[in-house]
MIPA-471251 format. One line per field, with one value per residue: x, y, z of N, C-alpha, C, CB in turn; residue number from 1; residue in three letters. Coordinates in Angstrom, 1 decimal. Glycine has a CB too. Example, Ala and Ser with C-alpha at 12.3 -4.5 7.8 and 13.67 -1.06 7.14 Angstrom:
! MIPA-471251
nX <- [13.2/12.8]
nY <- [-5.7/-2.2]
nZ <- [7.8/7.1]
caX <- [12.3/13.7]
caY <- [-4.5/-1.1]
caZ <- [7.8/7.1]
cX <- [13.2/12.9]
cY <- [-3.3/0.0]
cZ <- [7.8/7.9]
cbX <- [11.3/14.1]
cbY <- [-4.5/-0.6]
cbZ <- [9.0/5.7]
i <- [1/2]
aa <- [ALA/SER]
END
This chain:
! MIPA-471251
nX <- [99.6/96.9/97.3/97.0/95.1/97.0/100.0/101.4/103.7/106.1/109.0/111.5/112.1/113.9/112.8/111.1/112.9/112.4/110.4/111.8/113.9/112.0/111.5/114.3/115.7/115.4/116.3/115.5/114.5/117.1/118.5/119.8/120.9/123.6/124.5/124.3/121.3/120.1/120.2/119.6/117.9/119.6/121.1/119.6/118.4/121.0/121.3/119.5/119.5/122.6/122.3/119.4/118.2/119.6/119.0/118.7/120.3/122.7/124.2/127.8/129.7/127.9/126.4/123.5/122.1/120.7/120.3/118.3/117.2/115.4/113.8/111.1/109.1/109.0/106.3/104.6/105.2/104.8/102.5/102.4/103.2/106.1/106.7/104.3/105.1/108.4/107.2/106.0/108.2/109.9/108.3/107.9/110.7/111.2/109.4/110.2/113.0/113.5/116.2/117.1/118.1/118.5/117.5/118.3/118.6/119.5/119.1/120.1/121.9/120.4/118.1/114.9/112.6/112.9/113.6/111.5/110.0/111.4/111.0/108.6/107.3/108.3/110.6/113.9/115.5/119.0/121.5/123.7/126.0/129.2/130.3/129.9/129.0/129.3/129.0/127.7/130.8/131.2/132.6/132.5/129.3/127.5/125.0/122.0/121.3/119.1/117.7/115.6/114.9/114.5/112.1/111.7/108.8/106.0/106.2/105.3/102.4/100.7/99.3/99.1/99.6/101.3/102.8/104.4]
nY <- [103.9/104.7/106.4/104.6/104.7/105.2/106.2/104.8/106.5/104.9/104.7/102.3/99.0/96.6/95.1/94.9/93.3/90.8/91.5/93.4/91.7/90.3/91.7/92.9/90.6/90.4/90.7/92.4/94.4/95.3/96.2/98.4/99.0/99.5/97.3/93.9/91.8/90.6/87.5/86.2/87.1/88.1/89.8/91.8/92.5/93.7/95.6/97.3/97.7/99.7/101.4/102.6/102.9/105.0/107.5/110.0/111.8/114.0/115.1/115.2/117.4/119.3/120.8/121.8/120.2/117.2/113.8/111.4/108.3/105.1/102.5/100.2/97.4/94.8/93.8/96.3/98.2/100.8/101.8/104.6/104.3/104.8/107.6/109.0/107.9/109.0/112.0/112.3/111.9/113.7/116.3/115.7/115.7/118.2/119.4/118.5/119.7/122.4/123.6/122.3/122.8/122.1/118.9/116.0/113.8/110.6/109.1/106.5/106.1/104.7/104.3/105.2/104.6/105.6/108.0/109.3/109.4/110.8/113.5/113.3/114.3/116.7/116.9/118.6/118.2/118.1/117.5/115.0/113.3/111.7/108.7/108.4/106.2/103.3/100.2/97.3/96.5/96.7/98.7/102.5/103.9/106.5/108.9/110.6/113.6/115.2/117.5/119.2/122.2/124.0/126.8/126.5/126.0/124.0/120.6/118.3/117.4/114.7/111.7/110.9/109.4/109.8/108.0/107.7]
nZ <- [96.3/98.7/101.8/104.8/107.9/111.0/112.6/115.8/117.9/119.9/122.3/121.8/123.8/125.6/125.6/122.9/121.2/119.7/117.9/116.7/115.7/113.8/111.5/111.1/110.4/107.8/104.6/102.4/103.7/104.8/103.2/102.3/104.5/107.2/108.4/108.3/107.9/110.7/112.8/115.2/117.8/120.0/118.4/118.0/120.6/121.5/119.8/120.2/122.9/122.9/120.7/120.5/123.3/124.3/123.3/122.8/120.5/119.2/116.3/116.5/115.3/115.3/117.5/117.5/115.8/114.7/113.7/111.3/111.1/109.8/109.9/108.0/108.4/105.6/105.4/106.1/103.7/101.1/102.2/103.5/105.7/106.5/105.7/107.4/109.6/109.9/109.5/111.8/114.0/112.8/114.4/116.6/117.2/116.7/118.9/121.6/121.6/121.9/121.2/118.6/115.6/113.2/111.2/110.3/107.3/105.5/102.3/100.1/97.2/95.2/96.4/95.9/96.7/99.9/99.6/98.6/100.5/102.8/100.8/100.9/103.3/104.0/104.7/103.2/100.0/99.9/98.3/97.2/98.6/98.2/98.2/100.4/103.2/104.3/103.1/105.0/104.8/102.1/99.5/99.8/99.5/98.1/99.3/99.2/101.0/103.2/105.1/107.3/108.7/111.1/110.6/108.1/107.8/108.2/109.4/107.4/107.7/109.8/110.3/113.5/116.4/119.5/122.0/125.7]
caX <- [98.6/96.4/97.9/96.2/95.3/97.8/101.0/101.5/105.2/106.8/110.1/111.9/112.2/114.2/111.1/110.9/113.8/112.0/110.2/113.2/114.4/111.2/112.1/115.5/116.1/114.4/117.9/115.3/114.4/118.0/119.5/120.8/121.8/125.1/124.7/124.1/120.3/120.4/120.2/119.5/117.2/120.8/121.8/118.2/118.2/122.2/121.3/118.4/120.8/123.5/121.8/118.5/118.0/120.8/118.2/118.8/121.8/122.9/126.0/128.8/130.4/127.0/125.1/122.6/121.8/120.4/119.8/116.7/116.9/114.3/113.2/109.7/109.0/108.4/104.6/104.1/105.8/103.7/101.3/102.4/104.2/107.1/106.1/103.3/106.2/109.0/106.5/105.4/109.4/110.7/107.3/108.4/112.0/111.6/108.5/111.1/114.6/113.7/117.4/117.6/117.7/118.3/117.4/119.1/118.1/120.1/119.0/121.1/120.9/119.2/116.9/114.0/111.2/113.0/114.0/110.8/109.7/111.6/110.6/106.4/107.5/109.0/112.2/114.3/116.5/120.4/122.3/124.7/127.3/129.5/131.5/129.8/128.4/129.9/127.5/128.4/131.8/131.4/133.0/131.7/128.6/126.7/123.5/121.1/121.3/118.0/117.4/114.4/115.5/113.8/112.0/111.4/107.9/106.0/107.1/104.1/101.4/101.3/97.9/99.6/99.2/102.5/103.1/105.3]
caY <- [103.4/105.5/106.0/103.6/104.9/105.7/106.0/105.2/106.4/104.8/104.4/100.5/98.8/95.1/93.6/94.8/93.1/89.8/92.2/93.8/90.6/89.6/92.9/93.1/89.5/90.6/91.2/93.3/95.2/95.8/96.2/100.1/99.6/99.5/96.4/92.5/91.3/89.9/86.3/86.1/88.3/89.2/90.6/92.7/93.0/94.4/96.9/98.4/98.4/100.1/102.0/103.1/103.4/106.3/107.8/111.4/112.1/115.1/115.2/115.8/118.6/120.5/120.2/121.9/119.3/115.7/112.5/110.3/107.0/104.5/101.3/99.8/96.0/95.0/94.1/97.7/98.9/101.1/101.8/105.4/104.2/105.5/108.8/109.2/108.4/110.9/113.5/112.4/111.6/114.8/117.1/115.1/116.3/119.8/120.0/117.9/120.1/123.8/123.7/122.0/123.9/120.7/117.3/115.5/112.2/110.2/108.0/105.6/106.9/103.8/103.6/106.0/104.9/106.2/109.8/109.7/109.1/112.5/114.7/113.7/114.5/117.5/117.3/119.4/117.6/119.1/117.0/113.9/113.0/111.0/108.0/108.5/105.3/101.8/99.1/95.6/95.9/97.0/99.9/103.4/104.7/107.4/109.2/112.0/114.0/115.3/118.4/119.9/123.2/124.8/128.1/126.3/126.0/123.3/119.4/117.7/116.5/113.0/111.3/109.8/109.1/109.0/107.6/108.0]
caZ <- [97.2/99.7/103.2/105.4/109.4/111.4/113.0/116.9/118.4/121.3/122.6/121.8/125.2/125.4/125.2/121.1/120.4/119.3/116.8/116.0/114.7/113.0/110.3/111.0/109.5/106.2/103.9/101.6/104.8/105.6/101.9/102.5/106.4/107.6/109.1/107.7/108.4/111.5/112.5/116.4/119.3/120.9/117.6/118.1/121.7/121.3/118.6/121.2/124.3/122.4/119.6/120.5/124.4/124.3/122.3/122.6/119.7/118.2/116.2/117.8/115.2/115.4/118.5/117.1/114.5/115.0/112.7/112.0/110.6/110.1/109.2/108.2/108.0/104.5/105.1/105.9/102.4/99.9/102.8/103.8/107.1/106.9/105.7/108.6/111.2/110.0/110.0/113.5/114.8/113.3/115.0/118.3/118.3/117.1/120.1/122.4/121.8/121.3/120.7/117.7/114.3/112.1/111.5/108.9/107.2/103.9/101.9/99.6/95.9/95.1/97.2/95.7/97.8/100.8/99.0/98.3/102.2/103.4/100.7/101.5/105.0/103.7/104.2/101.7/99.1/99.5/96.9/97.0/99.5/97.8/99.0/102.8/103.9/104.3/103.9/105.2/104.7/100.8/99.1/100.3/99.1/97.7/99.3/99.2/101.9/103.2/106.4/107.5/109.0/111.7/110.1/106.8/107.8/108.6/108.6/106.8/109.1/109.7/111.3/114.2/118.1/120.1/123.2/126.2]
cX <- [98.3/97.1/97.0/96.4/96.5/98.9/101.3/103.1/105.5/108.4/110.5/112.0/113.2/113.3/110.9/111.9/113.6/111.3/110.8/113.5/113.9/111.5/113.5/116.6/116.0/115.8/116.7/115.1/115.6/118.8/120.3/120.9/122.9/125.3/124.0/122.3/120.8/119.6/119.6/119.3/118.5/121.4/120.7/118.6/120.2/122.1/120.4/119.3/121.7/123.5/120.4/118.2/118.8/119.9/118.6/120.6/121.9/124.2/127.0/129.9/128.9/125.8/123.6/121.3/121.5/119.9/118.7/116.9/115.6/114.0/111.7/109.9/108.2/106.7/104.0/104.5/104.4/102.4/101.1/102.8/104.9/106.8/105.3/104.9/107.8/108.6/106.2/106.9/110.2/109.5/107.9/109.4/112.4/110.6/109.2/112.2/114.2/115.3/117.7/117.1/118.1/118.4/117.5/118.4/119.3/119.2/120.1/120.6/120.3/118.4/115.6/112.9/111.4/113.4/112.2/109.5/109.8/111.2/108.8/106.5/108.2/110.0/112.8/116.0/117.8/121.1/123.0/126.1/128.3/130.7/130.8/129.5/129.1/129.0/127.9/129.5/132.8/131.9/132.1/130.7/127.9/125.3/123.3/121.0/119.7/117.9/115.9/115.3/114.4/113.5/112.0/110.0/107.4/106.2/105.6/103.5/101.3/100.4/98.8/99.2/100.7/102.6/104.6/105.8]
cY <- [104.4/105.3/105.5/103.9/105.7/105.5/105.9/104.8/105.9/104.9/102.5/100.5/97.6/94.4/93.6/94.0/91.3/90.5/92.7/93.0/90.4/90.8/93.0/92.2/89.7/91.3/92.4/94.7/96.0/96.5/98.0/100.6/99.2/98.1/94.7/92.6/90.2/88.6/85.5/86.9/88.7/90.0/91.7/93.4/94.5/95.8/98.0/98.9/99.7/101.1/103.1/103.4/104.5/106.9/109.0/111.8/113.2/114.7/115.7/117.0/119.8/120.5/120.8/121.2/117.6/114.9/111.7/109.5/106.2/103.6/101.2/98.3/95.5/94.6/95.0/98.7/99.8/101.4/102.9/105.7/105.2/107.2/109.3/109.0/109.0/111.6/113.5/112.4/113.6/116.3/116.7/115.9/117.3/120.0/120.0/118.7/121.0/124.0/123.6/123.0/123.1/119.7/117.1/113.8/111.4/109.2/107.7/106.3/106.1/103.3/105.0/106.1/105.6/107.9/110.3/110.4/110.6/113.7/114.5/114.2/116.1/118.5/118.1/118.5/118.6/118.7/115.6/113.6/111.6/110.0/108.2/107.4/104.2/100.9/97.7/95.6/96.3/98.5/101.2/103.6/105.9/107.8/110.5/112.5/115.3/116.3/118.7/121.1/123.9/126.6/127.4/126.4/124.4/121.5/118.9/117.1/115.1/112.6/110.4/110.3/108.7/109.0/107.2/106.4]
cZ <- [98.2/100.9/103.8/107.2/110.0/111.9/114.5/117.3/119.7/121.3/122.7/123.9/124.9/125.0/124.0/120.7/119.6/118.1/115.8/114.9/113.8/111.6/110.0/110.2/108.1/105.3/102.5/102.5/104.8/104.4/102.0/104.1/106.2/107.6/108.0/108.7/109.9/112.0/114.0/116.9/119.8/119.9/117.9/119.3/122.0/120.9/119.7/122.3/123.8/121.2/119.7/121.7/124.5/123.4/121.6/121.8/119.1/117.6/116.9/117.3/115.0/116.5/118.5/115.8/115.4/113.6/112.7/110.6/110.7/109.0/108.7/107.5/106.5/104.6/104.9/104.6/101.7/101.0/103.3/105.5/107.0/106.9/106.9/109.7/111.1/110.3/111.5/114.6/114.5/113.8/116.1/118.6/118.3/118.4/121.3/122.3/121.0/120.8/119.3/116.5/113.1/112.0/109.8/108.7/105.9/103.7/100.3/98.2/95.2/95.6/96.9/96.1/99.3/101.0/99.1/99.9/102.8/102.3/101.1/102.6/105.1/104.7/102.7/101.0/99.1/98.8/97.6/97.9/98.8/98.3/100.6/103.2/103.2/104.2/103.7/104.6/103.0/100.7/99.3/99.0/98.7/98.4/99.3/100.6/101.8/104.7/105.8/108.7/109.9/111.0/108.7/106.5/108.6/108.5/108.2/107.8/108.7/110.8/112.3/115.9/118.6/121.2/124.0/126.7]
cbX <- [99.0/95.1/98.5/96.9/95.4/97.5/101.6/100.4/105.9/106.3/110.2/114.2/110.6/114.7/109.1/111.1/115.1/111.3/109.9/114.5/114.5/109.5/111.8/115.7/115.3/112.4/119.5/114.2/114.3/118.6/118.3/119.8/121.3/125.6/123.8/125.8/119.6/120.5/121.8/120.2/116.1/122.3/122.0/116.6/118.0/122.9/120.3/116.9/122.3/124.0/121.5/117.8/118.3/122.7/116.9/118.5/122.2/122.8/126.4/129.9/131.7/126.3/125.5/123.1/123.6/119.0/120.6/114.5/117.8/113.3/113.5/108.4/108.1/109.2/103.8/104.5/106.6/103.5/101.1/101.5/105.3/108.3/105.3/101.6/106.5/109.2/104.9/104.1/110.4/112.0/105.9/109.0/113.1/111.1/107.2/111.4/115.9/113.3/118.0/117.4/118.7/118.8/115.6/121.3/116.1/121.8/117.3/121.0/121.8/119.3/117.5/114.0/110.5/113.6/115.1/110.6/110.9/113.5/111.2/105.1/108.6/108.2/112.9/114.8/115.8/121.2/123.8/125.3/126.7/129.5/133.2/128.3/126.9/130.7/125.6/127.6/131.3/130.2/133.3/132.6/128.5/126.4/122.8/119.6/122.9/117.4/118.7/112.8/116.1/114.3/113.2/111.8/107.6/105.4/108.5/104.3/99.6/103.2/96.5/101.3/97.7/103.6/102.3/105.0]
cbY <- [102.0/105.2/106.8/101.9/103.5/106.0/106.6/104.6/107.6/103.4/105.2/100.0/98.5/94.4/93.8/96.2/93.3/89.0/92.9/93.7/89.6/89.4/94.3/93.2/88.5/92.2/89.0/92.7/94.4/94.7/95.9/101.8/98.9/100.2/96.9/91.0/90.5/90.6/86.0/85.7/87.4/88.3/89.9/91.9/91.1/93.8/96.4/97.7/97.1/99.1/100.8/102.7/102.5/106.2/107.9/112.3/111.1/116.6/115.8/114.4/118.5/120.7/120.5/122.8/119.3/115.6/111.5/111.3/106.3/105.4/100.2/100.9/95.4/94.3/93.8/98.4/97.6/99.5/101.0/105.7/103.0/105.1/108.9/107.7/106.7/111.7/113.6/110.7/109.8/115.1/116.9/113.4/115.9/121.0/119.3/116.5/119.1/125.0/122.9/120.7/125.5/120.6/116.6/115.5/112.1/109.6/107.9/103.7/107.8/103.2/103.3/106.2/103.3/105.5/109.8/108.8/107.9/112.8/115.2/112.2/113.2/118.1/115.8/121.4/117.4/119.6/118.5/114.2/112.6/111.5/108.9/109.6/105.4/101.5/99.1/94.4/94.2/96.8/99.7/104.6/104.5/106.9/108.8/111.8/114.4/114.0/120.0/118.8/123.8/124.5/129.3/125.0/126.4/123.8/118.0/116.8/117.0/112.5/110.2/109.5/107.5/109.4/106.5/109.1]
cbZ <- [97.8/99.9/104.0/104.9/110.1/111.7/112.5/117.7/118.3/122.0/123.9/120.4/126.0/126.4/125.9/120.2/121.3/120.2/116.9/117.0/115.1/113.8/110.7/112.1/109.8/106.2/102.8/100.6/106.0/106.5/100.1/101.5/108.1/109.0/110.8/108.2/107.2/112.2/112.0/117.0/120.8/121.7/115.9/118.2/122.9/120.4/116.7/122.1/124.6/122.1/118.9/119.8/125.4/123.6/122.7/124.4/118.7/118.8/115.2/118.6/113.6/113.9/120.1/117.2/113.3/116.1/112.7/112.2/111.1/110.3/110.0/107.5/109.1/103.4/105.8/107.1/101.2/98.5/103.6/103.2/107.3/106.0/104.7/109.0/112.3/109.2/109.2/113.8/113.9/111.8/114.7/118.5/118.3/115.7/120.4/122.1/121.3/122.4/121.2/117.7/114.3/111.4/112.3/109.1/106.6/103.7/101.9/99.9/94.7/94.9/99.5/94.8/98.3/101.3/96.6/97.3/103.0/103.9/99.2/102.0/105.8/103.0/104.1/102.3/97.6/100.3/96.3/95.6/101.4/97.1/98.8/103.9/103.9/105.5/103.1/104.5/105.1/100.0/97.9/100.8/99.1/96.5/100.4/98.4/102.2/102.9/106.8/108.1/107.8/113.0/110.6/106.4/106.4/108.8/109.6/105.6/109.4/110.2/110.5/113.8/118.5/119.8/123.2/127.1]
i <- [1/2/3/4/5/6/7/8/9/10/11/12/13/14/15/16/17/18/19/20/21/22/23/24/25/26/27/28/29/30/31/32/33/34/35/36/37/38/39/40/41/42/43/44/45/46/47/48/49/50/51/52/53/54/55/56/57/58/59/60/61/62/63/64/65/66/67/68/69/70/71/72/73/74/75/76/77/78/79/80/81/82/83/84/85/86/87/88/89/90/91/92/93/94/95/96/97/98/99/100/101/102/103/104/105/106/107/108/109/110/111/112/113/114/115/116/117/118/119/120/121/122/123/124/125/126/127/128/129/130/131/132/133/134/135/136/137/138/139/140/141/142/143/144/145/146/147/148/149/150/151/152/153/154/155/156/157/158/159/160/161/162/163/164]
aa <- [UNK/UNK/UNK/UNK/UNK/UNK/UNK/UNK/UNK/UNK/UNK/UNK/UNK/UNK/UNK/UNK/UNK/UNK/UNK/UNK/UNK/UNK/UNK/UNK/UNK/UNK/UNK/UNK/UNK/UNK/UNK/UNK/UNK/UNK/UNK/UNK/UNK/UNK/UNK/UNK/UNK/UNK/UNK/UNK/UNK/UNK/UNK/UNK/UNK/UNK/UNK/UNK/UNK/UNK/UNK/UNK/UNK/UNK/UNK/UNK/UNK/UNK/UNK/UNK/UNK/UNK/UNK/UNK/UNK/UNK/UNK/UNK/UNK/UNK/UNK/UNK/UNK/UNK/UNK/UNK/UNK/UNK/UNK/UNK/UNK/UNK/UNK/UNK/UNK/UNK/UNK/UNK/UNK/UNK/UNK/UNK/UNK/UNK/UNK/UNK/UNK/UNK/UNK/UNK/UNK/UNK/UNK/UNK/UNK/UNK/UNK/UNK/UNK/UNK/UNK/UNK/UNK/UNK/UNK/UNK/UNK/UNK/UNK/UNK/UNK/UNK/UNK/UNK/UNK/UNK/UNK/UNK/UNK/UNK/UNK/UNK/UNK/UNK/UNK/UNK/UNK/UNK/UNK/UNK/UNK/UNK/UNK/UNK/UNK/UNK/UNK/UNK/UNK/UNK/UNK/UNK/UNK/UNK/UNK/UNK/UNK/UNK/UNK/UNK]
END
């Protein structure tokens, strides 16, 4: 399907966390997060406090390295979301942190719409981490590990509008 408009970035606030929920609930939403769908706005409001206001993360064995995760609510599936706001999150945090020299992403090795997400956004495919990720409690998993490397060129443009 064609990508559809655009992408506008902000920063979550408390006040998203009734949104939060409204996606966050969705167990097809959630199926390759860590975490169980959640069930209650304090499970939402929690995850922002504690998760996403601390915004600014790099790893802590390469401080020149940072992570980018990311959801989208299944209404927006197949619509070229996610794609548009990678491209526009990881343009932000190489413009935001001349420092950084790599942004990493995974996705699950069954999950091929989101592999597919960081390479349109071009990210570069580096192979298989095996066993890394826990999810809900189940035996470790499998993902594709995914950088964009400052000096690769550029990260795929991405029609979007982001706000402070």
């Amino acid at each position: 399907m064609e990508a559809e408009g655009y992408v506008s970035l902000r920063e979550f606030t408390e006040a998203d966390a009734e949104a939060l929920l409204e996606w966050a609930s969705d167990p097809r939403v959630v199926r390759f997060q860590r975490r169980d769908a959640y069930t209650h706005v304090d499970e939402a409001r929690r995850y922002i406090i504690d998760h996403v206001l601390p915004f600014c993360r790099t790893r802590g064995t390469a401080p020149s390295a940072a992570s980018l995760g990311y959801l989208v609510a299944r209404a927006h599936w197949g619509r070229g979301v996610a794609t548009r706001a990678v491209s526009a999150a990881a343009e932000a945090v190489f413009a935001e942190w001349p420092w950084l020299v790599r942004l990493e992403a995974i996705a699950d090795v069954e999950n091929p719409a989101s592999q597919r997400v960081l390479e349109k956004a071009g990210f570069t495919r580096e192979g298989v981490l095996r066993r890394y990720v826990v999810l809900k409690g189940r035996p470790s998993r499998d993902v594709v590990m995914f950088s964009f490397v400052r000096g690769d060129g550029e990260v795929k443009p991405a029609e979007v509008a982001t706000h402070s």
